[in-house]
Each structure stands twice: as C-alpha cells, then as structure tokens.
C-alpha positions in Angstrom: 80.2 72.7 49.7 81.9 74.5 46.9 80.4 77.1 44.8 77.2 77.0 46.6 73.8 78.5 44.8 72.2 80.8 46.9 69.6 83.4 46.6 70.4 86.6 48.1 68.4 86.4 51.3 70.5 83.7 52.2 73.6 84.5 51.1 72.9 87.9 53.5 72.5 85.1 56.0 75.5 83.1 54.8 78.9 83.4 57.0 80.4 85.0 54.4 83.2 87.6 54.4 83.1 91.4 53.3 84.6 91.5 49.8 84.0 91.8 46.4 81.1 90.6 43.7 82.3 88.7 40.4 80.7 88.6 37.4 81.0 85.4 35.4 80.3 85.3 31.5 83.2 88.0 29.7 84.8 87.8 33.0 86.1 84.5 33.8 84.5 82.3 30.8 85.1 84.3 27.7 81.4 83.0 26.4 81.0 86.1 23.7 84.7 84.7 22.4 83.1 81.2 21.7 79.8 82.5 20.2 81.2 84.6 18.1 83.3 81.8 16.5 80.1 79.3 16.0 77.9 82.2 14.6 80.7 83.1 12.0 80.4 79.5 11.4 77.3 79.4 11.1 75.5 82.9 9.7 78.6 84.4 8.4 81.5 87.0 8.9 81.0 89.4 6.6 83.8 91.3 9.1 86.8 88.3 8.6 86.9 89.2 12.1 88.8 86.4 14.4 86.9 85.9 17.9 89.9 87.7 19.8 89.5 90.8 17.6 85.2 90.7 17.8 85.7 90.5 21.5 87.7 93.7 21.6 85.4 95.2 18.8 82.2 94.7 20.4 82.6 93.4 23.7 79.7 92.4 24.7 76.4 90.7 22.0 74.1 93.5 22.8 77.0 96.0 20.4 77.2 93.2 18.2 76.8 94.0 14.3 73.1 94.2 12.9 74.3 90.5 10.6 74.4 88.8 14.2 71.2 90.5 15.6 68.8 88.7 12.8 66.0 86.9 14.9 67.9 83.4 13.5 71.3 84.5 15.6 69.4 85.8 18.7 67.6 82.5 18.5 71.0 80.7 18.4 72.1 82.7 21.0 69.5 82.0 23.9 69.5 78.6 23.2 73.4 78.7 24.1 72.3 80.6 27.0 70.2 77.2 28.2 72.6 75.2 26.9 74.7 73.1 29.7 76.8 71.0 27.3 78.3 74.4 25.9 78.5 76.4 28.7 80.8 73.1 30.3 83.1 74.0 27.2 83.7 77.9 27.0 87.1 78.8 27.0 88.4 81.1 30.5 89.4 84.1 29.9 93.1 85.1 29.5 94.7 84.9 32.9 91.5 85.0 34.8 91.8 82.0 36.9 95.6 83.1 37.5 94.5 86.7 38.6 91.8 86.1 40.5 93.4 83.2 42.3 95.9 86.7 43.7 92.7 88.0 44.6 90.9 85.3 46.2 90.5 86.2 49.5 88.9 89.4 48.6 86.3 87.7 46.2 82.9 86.9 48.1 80.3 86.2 45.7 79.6 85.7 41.9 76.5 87.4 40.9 75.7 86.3 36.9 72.4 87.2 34.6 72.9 82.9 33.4 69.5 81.3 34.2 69.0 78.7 37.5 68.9 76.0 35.0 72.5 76.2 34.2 73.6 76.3 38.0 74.8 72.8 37.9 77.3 73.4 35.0 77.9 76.9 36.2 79.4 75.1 39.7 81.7 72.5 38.1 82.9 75.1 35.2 84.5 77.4 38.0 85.2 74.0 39.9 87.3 72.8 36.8 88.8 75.9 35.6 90.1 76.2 39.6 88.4 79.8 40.1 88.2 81.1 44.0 85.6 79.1 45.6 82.4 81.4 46.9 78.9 80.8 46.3 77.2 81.7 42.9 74.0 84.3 42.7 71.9 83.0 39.7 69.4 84.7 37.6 65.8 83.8 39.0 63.6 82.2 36.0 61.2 84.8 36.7 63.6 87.4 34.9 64.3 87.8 31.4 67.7 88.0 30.3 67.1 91.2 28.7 66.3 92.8 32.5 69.5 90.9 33.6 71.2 94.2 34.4 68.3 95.6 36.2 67.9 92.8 38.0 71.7 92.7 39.2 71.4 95.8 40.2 69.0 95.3 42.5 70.4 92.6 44.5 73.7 94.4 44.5 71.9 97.6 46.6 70.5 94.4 48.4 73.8 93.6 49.4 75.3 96.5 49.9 77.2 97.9 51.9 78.9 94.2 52.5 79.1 94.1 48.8 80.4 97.2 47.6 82.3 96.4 44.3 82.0 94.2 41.5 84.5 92.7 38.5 81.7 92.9 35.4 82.0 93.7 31.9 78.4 94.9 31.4 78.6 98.7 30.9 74.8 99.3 31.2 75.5 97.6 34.7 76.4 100.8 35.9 73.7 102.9 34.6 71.5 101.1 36.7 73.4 101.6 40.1 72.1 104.2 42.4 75.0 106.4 43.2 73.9 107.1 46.7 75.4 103.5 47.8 78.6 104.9 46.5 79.7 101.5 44.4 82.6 101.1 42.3 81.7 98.7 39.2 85.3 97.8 37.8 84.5 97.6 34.1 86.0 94.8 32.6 87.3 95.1 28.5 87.2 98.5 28.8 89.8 101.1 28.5 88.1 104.5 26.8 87.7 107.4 28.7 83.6 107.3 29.3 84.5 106.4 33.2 87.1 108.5 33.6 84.8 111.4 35.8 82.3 108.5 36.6 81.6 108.3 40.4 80.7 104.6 40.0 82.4 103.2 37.5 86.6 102.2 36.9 87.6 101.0 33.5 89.9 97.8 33.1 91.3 96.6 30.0 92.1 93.2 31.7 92.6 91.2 34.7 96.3 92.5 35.3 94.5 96.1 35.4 91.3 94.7 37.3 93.8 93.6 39.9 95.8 96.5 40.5 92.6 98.6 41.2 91.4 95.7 43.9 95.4 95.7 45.4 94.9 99.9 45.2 91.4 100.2 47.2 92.5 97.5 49.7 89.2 95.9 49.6 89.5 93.3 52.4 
C-alpha cells in the first residue's frame, strides 16, 4: 500500500528502514504560498507582497503580519486546514519532488501537524505529485493545531533513535526537542545565523541545501 497512515505505535512495529522524518506542508506542498495568495484576495495586501516574496518574508502564518491574524483570516485559515478539495490543489514546492526523489531511500516517514480528516487527500497529494512513497504520521484529532509542534515532538523522541532527523520548516519545532536524543532538525526556508551554534538544529534555505546536509551526514 502506498503512503500508508499509521500511528506511531505501529509504525515502530512497521518494517520500516532507519532514515529520515519529513515534514509535509512548507516542505513539499508550499500550502503558506497558496494561502497567502487567497487571503490577499480576499482580506487584502496592504504589503503588494506576491506569494513567493510573503513566503520568504514570513515563512511560516504564525510570523504572518497582524492584517492576516484578525479572527476573520484565522477563521479562513483553519477551515483550509479541513479543507480536502484545497489541500488536493496546493502547489509542490520548488524542486521538492525532484530532490527528495535523490534522497528517497533515506526518507522513512512523514510526520505533519494536518488533522486525520485530511489523510485521504494527504495520500493521493504525495501520490500525484510522485513524492518517495513511506507511510504518513497524522495529527490525532485529539490535538489542537496550535500544540502541533509539541505534539511532533513527542512522537519524534518516540521514535528515536530510528528516527533521528527530520526535513521541517517549523522553527519552534526545535525548541521543543530534548537535546539529550541528540537530533538534527534540518530547518527548511531558513538561512540566518540563529542555528549556526545550535546543537539541534541545521538551517537550509532550500531543497538543493536540505540535500547536501542529508548526502553530508550519510544518513542511511
């Protein structure tokens, strides 16, 4: 079966192979890209900033500009979030089906914050876009999105040490890691100089970047 959903008990019981964890939305489906086009549709961009260059701005929605944090645009936003006909449409990426496909043997499991209601969609959106086939980890409805983080970080200590890196755009992701299971969380849109003395985190300004780390660590 391709993409399978599984929770994390069983993908720890899942003949799986030793690799690395992949985020999905910012990472493969450039979702923040597409939202920010239909909100400045919609509420206004008071910015003239195109969707490339609000990506690069902001990076992810929680940095996004107080005119897209009203209570109407976070409205708008979580019902995307639900939203199965739009997330069959977001737009990949640049080059992330094409990198990871270089990587695909080390990738082992996509763990994403997007709710179990969208696991469907979530299956034939990597299935169309022809990302590495390896079963998907989904958000439990029990967790709020705004504990998504949190939550990720649990299951990736659950995981570890046969998951021990992970491709994710989240910064806060890291803050949450324990840095006694010595993870590396390759940050994805990023290329400051926070991470630079950071024992857990690498910064990558893109997939090309992303992949070179992967090729340098020889993660099997």
């Amino acid at each position: 079966m391709k993409f399978p959903i599984l929770t994390p008990e069983q993908f720890l019981e899942w003949e799986h192979k030793d690799g690395i964890a992949c985020d999905i939305d910012e990472t493969l489906a450039w979702t923040v890209r597409d939202w920010v086009y239909h909100l400045s549709m919609q509420f206004g961009n008071p910015d003239n900033l195109s969707p490339e260059d609000a990506v690069l701005k902001y990076g992810h929605s929680s940095f996004f500009p107080a005119y897209w944090q009203t209570p109407e645009c976070k409205q708008w936003m979580q019902e995307r979030i639900m939203d199965n006909e739009f997330q069959k449409w977001i737009t990949p990426v640049p080059w992330a089906q094409e990198m990871t496909e270089s990587v695909r043997n080390r990738i082992a499991v996509y763990i994403t914050i997007r709710p179990e209601v969208v696991g469907t969609w979530t299956q034939e959106y990597l299935t169309s876009n022809g990302f590495p086939n390896a079963p998907i980890i989904l958000r439990p409805d029990t967790i709020v999105h705004s504990d998504g983080n949190k939550w990720k970080a649990e299951i990736l200590h659950m995981l570890h040490p046969k998951i021990r890196w992970i491709v994710d755009d989240n910064r806060k992701l890291v803050h949450h890691l324990l840095p006694e299971y010595q993870w590396k969380v390759y940050v994805f849109w990023y290329s400051g100089n926070e991470y630079n003395d950071h024992p857990n985190a690498i910064a990558c300004k893109d997939w090309e970047t992303t992949c070179s780390y992967i090729e340098q660590h020889d993660i099997i």
